[in-house]
C-alpha positions as CSV (number, residue, x, y, z in Angstrom):
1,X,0.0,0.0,0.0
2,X,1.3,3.5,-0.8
3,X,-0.1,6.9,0.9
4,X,0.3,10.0,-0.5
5,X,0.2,13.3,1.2
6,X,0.3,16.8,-0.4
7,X,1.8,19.6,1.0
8,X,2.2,23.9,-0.4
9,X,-1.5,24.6,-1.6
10,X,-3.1,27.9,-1.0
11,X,-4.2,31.3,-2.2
12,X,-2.2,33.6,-4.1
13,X,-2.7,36.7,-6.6
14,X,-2.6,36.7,-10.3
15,X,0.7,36.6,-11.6
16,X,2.1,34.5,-8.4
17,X,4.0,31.6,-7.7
18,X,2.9,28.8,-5.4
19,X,5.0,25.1,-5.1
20,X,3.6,21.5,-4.4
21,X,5.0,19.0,-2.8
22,X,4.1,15.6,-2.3
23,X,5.4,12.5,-0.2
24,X,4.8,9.0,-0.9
25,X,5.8,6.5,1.7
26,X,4.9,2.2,1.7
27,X,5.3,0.5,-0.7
28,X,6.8,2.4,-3.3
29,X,8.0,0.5,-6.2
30,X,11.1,2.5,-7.8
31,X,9.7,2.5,-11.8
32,X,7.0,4.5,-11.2
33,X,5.1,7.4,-13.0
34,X,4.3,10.5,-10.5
35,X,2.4,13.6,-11.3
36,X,0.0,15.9,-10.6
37,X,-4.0,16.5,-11.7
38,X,-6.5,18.8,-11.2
39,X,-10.1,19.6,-11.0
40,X,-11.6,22.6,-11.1
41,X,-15.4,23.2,-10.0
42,X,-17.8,21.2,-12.3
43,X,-15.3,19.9,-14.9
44,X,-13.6,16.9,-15.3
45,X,-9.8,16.2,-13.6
46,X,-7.0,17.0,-15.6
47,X,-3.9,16.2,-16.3
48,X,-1.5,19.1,-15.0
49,X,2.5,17.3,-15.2
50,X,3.8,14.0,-15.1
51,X,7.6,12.9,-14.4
52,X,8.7,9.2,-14.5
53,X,11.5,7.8,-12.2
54,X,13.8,8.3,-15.3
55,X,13.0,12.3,-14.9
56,X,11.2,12.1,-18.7
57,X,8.3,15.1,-18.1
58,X,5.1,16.0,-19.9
59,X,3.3,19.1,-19.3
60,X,-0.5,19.9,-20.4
61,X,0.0,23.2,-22.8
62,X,-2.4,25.5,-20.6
63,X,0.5,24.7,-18.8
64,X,3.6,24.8,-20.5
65,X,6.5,27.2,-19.7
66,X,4.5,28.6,-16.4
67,X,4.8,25.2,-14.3
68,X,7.5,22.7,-13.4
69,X,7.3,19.3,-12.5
70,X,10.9,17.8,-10.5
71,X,11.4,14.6,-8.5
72,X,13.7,13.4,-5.6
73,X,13.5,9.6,-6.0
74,X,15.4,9.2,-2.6
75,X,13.1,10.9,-0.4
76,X,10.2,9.6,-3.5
77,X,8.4,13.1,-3.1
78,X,7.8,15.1,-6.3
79,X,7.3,18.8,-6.8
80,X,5.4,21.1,-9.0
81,X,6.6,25.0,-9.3
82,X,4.0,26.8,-10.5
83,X,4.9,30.4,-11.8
84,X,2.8,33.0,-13.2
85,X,-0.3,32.0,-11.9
86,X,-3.9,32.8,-13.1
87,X,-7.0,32.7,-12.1
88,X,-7.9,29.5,-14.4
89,X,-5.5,27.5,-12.7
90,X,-7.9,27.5,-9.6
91,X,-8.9,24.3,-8.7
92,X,-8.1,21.5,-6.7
93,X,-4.3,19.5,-7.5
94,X,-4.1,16.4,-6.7
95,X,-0.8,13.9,-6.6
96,X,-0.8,10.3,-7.9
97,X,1.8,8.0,-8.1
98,X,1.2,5.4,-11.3
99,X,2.6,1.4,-11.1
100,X,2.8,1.0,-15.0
101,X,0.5,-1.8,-15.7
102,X,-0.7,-2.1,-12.2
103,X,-2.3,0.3,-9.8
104,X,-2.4,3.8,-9.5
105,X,-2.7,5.7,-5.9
106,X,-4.3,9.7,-5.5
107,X,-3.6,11.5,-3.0
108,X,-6.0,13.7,-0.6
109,X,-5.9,16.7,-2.8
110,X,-4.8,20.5,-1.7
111,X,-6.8,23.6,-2.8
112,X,-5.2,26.3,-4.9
113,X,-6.9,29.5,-5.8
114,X,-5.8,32.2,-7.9
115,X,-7.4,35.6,-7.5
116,X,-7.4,38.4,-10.4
């Protein structure tokens, strides 16, 4: 069993900068696919950043160039920096950790709004 815990949400101005953690401890198998997702109010969850345990990234383009997505396998935590915030990044992120071919674990979610 793996358990996720996200840390760094909050609420910050237009234009702002906020950074995501999140911790998985268990059972943490070391080829593994971590990222992040969100879901704003009454739409589906998204896909914000994914980084695999060989550091290979992909980015939704609402996305690109504002946010970055970083790993430290040792402490098996990932990161997202997210830079120049805006108000349609609002929603709730959420961290999963993905077993290729096997299970995938969420964690609790963390709240991030973005005021104009």
């Amino acid at each position: 069993q793996v358990q996720l815990v996200e840390y760094g949400g909050g609420l910050v101005q237009a234009g702002g900068s906020l950074r995501l953690s999140c911790a998985a401890s268990g059972s943490v198998f070391r080829i593994n696919v971590m990222g992040w997702f969100r879901q704003a109010p009454g739409k589906q969850r998204e896909l914000v950043a994914v980084i695999t345990s060989g550091s290979s990234t992909n980015y939704a383009d609402s996305v690109k160039g504002r946010f970055t997505i970083s790993r430290d396998n040792a402490k098996n935590t990932v990161y997202l920096q997210m830079n120049s915030l805006k108000p349609e990044d609002t929603a709730v992120y959420y961290c999963n950790l993905n077993i290729p071919g096997s299970i995938s674990y969420w964690g609790q979610g963390t709240q991030v709004t973005v005021s104009s």
